[in-house]
DOTOR-280377 format. One record per residue: residue number from 1; residue in three letters; x, y negated, z of N, C-alpha, C, O in turn. Coordinates in Angstrom, 2 decimals. Example, Ala and Ser with C-alpha at 12.3 -4.5 7.8 and 13.67 -1.06 7.14 Angstrom:
<rs>
- 1|Ala|13.19|5.69|7.80|12.30|4.50|7.80|13.20|3.30|7.80|14.24|3.32|8.46
- 2|Ser|12.85|2.25|7.08|13.67|1.06|7.14|12.90|-0.03|7.87|13.41|-1.14|8.04
</rs>
This chain:
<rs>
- 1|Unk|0.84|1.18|0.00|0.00|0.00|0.00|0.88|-1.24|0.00|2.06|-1.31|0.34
- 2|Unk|-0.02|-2.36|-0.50|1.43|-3.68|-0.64|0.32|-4.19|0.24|-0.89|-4.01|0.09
- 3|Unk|1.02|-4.93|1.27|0.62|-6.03|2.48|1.46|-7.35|1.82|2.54|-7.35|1.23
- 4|Unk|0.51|-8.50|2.18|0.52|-9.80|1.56|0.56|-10.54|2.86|-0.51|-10.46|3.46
- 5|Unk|1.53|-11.28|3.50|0.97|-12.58|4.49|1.55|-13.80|3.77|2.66|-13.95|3.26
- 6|Unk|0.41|-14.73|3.87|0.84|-16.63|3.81|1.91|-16.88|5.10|1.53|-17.38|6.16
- 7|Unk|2.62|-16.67|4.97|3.83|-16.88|6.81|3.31|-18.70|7.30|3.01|-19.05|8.44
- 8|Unk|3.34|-19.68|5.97|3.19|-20.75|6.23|2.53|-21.95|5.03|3.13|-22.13|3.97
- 9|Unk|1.88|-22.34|5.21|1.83|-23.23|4.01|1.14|-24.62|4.07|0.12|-24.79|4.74
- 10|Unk|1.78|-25.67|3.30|1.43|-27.22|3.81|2.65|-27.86|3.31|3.75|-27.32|3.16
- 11|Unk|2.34|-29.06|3.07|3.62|-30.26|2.41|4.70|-30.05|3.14|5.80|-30.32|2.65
- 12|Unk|4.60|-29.47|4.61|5.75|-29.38|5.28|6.26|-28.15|5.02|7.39|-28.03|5.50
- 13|Unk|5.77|-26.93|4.31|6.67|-25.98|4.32|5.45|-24.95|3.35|4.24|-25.20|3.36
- 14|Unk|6.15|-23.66|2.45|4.99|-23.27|1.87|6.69|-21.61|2.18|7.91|-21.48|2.16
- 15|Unk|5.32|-20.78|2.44|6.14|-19.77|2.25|5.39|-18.49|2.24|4.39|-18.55|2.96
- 16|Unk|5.60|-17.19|1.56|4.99|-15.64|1.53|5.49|-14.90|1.09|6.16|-14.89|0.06
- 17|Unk|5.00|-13.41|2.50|5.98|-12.75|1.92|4.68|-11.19|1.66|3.59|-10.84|2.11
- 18|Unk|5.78|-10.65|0.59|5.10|-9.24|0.00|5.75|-8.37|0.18|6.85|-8.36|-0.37
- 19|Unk|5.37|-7.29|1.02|6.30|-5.83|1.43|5.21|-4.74|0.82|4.22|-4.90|0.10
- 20|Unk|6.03|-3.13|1.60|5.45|-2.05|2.08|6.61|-1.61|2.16|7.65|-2.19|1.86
- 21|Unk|6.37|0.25|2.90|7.48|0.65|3.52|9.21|0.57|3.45|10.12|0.50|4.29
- 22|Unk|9.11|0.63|1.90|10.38|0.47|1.65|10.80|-1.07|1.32|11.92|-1.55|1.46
- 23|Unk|9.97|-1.55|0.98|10.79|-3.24|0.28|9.92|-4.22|0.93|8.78|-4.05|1.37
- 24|Unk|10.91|-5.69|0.90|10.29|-6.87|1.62|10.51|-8.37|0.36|11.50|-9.02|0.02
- 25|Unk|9.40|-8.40|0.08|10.29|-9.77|-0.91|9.41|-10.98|-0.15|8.25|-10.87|0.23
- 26|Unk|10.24|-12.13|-0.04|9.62|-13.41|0.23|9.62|-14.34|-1.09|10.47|-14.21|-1.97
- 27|Unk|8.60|-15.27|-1.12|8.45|-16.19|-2.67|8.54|-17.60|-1.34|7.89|-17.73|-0.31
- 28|Unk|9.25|-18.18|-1.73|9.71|-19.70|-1.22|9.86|-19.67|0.08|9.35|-18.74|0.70
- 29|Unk|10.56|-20.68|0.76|11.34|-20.46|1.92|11.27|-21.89|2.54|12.36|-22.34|2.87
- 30|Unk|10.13|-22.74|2.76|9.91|-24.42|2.59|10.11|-24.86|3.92|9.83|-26.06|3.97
- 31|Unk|10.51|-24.38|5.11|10.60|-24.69|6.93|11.81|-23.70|7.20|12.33|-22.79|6.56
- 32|Unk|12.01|-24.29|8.38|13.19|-23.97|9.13|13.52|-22.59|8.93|12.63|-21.82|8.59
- 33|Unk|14.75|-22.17|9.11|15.22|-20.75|8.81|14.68|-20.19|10.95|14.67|-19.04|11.38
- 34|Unk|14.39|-21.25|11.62|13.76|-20.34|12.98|12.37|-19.95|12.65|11.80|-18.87|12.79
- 35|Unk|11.87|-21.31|12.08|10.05|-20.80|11.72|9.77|-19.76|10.89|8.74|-19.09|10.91
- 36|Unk|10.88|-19.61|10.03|10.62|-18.44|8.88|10.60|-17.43|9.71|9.54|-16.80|9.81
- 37|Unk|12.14|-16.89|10.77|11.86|-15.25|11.15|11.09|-15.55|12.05|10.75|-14.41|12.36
- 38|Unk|10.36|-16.40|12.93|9.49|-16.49|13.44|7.94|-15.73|13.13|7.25|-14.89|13.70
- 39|Unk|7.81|-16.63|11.76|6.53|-15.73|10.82|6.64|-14.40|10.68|5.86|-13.52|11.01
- 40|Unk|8.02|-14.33|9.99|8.16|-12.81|9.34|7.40|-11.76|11.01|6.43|-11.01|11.17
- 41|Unk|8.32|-12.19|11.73|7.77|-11.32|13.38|6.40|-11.80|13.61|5.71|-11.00|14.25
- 42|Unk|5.78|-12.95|13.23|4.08|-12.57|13.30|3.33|-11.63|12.91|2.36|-11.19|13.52
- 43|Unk|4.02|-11.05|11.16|3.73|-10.22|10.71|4.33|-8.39|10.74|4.02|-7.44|10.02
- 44|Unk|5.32|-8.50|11.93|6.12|-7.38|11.87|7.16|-6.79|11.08|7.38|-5.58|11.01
- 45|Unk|7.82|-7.73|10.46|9.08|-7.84|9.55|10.00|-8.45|10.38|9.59|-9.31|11.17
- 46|Unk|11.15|-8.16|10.34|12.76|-8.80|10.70|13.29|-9.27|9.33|13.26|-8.64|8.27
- 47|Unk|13.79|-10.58|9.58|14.35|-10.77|8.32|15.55|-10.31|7.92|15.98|-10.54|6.79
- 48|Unk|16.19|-9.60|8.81|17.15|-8.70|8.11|16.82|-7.72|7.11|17.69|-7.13|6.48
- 49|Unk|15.43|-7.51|6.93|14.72|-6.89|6.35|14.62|-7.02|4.76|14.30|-6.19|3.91
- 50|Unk|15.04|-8.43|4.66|14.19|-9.05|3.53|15.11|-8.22|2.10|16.19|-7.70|2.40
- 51|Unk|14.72|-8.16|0.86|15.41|-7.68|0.09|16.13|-9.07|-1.13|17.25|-9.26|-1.60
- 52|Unk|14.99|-9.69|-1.25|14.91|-10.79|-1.91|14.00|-11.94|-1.58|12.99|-11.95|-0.89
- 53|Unk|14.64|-12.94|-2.28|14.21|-14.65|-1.77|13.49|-14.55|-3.52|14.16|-14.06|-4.43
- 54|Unk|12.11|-15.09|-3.75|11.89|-15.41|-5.09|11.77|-17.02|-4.92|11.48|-17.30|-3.76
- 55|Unk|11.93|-18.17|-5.78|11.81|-19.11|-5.75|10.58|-19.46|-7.11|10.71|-19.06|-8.27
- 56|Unk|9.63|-20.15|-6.66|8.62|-20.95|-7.64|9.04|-21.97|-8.02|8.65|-22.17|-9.17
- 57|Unk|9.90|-23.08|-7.49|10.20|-24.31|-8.35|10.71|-25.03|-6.96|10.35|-24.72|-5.82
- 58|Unk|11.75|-26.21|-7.38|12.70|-26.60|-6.26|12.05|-27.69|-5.34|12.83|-28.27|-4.58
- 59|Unk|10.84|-28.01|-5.31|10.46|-28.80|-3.77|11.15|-28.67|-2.73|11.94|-27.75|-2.93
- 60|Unk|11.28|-29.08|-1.79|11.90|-29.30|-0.53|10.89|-28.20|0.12|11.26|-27.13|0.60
- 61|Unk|9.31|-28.76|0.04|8.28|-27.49|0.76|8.50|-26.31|0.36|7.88|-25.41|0.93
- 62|Unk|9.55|-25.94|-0.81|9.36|-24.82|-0.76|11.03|-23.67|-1.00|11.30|-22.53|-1.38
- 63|Unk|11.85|-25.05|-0.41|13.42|-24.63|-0.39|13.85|-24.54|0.51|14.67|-23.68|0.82
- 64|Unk|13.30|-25.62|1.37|14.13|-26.12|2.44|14.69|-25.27|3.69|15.54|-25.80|4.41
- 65|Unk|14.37|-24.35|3.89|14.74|-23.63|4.24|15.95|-22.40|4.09|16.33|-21.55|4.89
- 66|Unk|16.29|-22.66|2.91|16.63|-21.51|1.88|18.75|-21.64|2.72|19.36|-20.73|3.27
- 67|Unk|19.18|-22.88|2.48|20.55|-22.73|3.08|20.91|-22.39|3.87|21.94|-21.73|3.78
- 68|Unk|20.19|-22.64|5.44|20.36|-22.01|6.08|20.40|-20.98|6.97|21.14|-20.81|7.93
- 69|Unk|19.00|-19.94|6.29|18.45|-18.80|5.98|19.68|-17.89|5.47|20.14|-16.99|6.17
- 70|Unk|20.16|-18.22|4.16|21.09|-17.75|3.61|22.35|-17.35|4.41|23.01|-16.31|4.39
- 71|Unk|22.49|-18.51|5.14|24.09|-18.44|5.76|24.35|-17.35|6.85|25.29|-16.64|7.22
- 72|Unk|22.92|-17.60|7.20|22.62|-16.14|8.21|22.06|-14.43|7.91|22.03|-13.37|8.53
- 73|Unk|21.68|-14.95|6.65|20.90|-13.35|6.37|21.28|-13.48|4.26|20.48|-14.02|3.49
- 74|Unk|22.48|-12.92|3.85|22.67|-12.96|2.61|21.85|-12.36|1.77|22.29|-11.43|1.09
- 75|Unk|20.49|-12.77|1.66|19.86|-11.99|1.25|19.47|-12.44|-0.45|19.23|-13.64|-0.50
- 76|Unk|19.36|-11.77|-1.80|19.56|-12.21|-3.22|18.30|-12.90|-2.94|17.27|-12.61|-2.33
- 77|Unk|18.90|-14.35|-3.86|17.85|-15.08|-4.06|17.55|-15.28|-5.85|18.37|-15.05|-6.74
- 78|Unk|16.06|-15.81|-6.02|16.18|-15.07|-7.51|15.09|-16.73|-8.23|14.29|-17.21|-7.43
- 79|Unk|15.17|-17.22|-9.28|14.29|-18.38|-9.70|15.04|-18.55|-10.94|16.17|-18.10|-11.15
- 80|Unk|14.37|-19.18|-11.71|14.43|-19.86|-13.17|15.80|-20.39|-13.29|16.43|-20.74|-12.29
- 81|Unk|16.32|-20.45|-14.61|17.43|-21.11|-14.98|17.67|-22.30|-14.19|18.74|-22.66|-13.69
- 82|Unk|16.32|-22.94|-14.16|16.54|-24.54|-13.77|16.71|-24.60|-12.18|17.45|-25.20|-11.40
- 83|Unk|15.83|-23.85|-12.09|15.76|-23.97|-10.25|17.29|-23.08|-10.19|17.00|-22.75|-9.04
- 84|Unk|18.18|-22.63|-10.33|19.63|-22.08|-10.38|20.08|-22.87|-10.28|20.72|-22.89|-9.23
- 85|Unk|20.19|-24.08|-11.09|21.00|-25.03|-11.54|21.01|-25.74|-10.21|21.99|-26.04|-9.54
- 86|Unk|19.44|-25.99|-9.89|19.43|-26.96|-9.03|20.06|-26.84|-7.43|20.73|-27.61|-6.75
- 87|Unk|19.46|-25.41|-7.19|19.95|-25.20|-5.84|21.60|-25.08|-5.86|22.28|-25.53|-4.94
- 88|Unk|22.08|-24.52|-6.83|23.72|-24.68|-6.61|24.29|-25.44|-6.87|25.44|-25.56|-6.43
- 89|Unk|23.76|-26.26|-7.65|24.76|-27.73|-7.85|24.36|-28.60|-6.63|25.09|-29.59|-6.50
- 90|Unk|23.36|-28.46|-5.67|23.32|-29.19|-4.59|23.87|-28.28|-3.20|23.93|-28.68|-2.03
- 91|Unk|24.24|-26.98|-3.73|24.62|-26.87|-2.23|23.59|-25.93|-1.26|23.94|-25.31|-0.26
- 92|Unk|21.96|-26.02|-1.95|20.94|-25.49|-1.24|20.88|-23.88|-1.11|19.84|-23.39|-0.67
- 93|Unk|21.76|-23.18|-1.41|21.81|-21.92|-0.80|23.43|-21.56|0.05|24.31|-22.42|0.11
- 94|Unk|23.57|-20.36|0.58|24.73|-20.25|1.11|26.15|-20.19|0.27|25.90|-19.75|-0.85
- 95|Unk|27.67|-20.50|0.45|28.41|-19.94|-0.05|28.40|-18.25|-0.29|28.26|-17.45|0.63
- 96|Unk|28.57|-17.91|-1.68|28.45|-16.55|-1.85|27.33|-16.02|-2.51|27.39|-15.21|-3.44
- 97|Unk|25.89|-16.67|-1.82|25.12|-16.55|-2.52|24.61|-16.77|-4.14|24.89|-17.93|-4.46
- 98|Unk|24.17|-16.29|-4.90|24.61|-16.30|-6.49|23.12|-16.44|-6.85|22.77|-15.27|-6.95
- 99|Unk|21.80|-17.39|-7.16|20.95|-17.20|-7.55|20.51|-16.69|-9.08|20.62|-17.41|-10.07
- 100|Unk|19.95|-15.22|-9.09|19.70|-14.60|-10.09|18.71|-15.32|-10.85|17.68|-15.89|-10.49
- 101|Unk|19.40|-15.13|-12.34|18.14|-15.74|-13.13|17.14|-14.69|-13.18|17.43|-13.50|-13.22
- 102|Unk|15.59|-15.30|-13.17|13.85|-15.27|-13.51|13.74|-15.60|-15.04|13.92|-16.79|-15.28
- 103|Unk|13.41|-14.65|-16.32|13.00|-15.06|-17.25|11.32|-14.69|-17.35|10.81|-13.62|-17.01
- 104|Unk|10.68|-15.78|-17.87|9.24|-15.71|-17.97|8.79|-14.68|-18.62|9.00|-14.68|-19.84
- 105|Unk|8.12|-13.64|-18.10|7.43|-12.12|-18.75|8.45|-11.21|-18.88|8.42|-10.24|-19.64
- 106|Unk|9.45|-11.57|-18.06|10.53|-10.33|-18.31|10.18|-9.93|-16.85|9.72|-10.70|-16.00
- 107|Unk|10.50|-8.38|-16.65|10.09|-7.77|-15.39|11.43|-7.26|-15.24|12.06|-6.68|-16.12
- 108|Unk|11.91|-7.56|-13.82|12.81|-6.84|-13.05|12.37|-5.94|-12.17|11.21|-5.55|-12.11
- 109|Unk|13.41|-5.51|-11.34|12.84|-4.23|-9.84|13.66|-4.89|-9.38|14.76|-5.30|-9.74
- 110|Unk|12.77|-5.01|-8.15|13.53|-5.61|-6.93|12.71|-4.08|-6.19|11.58|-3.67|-6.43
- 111|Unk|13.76|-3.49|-5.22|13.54|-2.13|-4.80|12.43|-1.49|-5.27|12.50|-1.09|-6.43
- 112|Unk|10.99|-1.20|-4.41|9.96|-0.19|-4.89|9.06|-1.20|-6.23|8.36|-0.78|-7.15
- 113|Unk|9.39|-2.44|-5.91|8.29|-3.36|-6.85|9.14|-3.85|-8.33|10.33|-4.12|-8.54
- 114|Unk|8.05|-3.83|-9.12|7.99|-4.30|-10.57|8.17|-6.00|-9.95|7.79|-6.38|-8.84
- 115|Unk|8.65|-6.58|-10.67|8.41|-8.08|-9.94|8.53|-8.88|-11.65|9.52|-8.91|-12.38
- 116|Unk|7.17|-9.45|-11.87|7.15|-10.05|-13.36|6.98|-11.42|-13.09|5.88|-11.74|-12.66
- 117|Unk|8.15|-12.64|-13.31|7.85|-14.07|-13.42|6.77|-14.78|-14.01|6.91|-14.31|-15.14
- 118|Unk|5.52|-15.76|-14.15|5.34|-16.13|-15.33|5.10|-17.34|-14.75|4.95|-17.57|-13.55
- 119|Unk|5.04|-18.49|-16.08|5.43|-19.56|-15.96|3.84|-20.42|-15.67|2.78|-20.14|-16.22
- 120|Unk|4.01|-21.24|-14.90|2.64|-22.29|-14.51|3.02|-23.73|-14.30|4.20|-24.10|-14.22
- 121|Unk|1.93|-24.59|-14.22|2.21|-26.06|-14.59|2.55|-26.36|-13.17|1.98|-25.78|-12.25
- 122|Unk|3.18|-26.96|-13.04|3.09|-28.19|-11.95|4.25|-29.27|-12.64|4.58|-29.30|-13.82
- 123|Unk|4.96|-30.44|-11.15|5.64|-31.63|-12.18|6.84|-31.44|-11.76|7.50|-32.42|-11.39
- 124|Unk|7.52|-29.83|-11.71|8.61|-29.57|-11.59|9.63|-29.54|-12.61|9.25|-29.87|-13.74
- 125|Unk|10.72|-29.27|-12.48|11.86|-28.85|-13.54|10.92|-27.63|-14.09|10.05|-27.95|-14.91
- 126|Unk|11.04|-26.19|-13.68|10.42|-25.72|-14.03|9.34|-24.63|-12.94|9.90|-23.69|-12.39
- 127|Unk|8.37|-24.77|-12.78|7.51|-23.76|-11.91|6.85|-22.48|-12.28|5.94|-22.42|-13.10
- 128|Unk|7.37|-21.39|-11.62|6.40|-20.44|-11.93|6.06|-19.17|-11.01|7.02|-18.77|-10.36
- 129|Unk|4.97|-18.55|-10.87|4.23|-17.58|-10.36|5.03|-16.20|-10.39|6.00|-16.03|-11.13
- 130|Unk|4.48|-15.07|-9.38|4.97|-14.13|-9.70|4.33|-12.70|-9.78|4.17|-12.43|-8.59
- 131|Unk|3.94|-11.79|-10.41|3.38|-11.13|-10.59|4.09|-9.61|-9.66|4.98|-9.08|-10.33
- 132|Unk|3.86|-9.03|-8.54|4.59|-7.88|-8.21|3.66|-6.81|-8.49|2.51|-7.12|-8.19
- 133|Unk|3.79|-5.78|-8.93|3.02|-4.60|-9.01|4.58|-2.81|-8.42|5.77|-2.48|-8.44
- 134|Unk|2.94|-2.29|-7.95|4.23|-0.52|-7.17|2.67|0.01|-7.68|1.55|-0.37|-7.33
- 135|Unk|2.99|0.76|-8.39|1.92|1.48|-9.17|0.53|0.83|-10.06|0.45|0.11|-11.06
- 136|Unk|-0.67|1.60|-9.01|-1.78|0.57|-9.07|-1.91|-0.49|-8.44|-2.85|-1.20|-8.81
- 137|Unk|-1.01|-1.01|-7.25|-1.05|-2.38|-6.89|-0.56|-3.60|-7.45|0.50|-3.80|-8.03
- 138|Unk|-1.50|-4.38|-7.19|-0.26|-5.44|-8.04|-1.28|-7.09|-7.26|-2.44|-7.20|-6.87
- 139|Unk|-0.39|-7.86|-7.31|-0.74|-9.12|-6.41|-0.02|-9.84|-7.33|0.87|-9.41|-8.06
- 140|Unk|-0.59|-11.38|-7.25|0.52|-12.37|-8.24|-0.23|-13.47|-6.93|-1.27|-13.44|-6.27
- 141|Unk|1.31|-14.64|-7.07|1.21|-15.46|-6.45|1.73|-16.63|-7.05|2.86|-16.68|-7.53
- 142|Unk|0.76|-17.78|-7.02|1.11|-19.26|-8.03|1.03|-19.88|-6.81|0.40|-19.34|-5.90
- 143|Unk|1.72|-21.20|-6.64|1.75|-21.99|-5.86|1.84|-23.53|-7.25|2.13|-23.68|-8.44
- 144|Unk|1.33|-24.43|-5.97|1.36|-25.73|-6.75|1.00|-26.00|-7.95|1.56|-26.78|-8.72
- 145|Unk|-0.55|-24.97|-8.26|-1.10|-25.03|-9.78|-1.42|-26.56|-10.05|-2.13|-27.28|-9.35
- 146|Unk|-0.81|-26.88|-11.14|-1.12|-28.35|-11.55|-2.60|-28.35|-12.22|-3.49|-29.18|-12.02
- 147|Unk|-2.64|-27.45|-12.91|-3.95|-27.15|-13.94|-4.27|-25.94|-13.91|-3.52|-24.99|-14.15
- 148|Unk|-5.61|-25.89|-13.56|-6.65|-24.49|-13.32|-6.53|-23.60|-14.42|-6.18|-24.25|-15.41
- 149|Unk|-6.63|-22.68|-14.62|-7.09|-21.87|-15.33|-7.96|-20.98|-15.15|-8.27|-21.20|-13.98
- 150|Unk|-8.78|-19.84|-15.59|-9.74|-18.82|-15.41|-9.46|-17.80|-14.94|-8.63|-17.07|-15.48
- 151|Unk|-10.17|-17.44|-13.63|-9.30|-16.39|-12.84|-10.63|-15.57|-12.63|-11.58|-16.28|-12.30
- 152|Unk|-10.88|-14.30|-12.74|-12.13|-13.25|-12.44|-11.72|-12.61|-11.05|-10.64|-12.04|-10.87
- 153|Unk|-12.52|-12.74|-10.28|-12.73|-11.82|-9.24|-13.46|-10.58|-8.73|-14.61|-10.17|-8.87
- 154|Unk|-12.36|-10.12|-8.08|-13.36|-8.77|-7.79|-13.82|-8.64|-5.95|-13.55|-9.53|-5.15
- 155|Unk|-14.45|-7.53|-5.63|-14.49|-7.37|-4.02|-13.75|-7.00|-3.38|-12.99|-6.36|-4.11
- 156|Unk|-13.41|-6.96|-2.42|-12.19|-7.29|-1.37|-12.17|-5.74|-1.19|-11.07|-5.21|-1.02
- 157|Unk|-13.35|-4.95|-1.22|-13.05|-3.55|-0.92|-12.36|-2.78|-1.87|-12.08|-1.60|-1.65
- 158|Unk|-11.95|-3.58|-3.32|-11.53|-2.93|-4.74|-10.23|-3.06|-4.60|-9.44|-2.45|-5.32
- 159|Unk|-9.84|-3.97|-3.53|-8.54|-4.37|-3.69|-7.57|-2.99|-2.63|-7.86|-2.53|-1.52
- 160|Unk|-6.81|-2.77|-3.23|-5.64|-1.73|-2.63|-4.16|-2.90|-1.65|-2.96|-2.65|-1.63
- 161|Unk|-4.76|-3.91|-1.07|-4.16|-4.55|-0.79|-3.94|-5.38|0.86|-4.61|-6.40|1.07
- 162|Unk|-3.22|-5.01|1.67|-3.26|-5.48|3.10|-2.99|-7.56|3.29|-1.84|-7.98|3.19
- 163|Unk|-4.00|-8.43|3.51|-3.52|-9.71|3.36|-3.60|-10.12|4.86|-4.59|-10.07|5.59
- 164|Unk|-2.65|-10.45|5.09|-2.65|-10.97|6.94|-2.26|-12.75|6.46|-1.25|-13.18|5.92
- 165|Unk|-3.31|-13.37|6.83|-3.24|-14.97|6.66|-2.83|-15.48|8.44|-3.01|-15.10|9.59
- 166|Unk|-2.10|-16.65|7.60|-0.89|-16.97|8.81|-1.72|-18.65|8.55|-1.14|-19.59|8.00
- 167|Unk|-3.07|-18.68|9.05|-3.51|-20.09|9.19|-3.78|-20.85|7.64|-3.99|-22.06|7.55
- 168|Unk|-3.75|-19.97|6.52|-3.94|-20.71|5.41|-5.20|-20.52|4.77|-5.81|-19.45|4.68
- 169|Unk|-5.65|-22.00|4.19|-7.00|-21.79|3.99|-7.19|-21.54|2.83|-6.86|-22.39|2.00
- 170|Unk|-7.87|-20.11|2.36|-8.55|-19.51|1.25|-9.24|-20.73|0.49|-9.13|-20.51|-0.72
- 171|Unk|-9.69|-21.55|0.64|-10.18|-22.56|-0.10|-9.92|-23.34|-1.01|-10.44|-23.77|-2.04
- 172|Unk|-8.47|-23.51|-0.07|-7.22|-24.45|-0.66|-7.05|-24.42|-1.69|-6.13|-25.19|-1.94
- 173|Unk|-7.60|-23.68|-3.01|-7.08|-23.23|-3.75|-5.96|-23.60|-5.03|-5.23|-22.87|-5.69
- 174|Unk|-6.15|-24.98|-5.03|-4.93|-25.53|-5.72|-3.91|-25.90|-5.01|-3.13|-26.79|-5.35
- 175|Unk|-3.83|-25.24|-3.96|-2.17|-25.12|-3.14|-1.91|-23.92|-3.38|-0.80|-23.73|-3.89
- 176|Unk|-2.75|-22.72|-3.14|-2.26|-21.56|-3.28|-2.88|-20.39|-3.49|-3.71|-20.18|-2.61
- 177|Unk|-2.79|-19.32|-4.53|-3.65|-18.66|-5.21|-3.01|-17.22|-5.30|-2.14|-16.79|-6.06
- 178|Unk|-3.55|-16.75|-4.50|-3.94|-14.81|-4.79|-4.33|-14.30|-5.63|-5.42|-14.75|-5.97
- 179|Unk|-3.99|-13.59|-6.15|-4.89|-13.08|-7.34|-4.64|-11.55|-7.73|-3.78|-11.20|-8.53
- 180|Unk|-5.49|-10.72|-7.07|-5.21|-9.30|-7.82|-6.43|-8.67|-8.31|-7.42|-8.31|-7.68
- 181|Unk|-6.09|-8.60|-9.92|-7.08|-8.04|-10.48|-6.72|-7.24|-10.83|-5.66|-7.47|-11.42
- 182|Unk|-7.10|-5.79|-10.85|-6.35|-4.31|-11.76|-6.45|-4.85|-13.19|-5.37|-5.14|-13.72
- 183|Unk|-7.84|-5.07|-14.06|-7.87|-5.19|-15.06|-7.25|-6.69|-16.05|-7.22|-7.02|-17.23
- 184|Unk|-6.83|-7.24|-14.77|-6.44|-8.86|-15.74|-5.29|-8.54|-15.94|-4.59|-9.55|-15.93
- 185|Unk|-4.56|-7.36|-16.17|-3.14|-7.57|-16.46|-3.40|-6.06|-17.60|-2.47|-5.61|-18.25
</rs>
């Protein structure tokens, strides 16, 4: 089963992470490297745990955290050409750390999960979503949709999916968007 928590999210910090038994990936890292393993232990993760850092696009809400996270827990961090550029020419991840390029619709493995980039609007360098699937599961997560698009829903009982919300409001929806449909992919 893939378990989903929001750890945090808000102008001051946006962060989530996607596991199951074997693998832990987090998508943005936007508050303190204490508040982060803080969350992760709301949800029963150690961040020694983590396998990978995914990055959506270089905000502060959703980096800021990322250097000194790094310095303590070397864990691969992974985002777009641009967001590469950006965090290492400023310094925003640890020495050593090497951010892997994200190409849009290309699918990597990050341990048990398929992990597929794809690209969405916001008024970044470049922003984009991420699609993870481990079999029949599969979850995608957009942050900072600039422009809506058409999303179908199904019932919560269809979903093969554990979501533990860490105070974030389902409503919100142009801050932050869940989305697992078996058939939309």
């Amino acid at each position: 089963m893939i378990h989903f928590a929001t750890l945090y999210s808000g102008s001051s910090g946006n962060s989530t992470v996607v596991w199951d038994e074997e693998t832990a990936i987090m998508i943005d890292m936007g508050a303190s490297c204490k508040k982060t393993i803080f969350a992760l232990g709301e949800v029963g993760l150690a961040a020694s745990k983590l396998d990978a850092i995914l990055v959506t696009h270089e905000h502060s809400d959703h980096i800021g955290g990322l250097q000194i996270f790094t310095k303590n827990y070397p864990v691969p961090v992974y985002g777009t050409v641009e967001t590469k550029e950006y965090l290492e020419s400023r310094g925003l991840v640890a020495d050593g750390i090497d951010v892997e390029v994200l190409i849009p619709e290309r699918t990597i493995r990050i341990g048990s999960f398929a992990v597929t980039p794809f690209s969405t609007s916001h008024d970044s360098r470049t922003c984009c979503g991420f699609r993870i699937e481990k079999g029949t599961g599969r979850v995608a997560i957009a942050t900072d949709i600039g422009k809506m698009e058409v999303f179908c829903c199904v019932s919560e009982k269809e979903r093969p999916l554990s979501w533990k919300d860490s105070g974030f409001a389902v409503s919100a929806i142009r801050r932050f968007i869940l989305l697992y449909f078996p058939s939309w992919w």
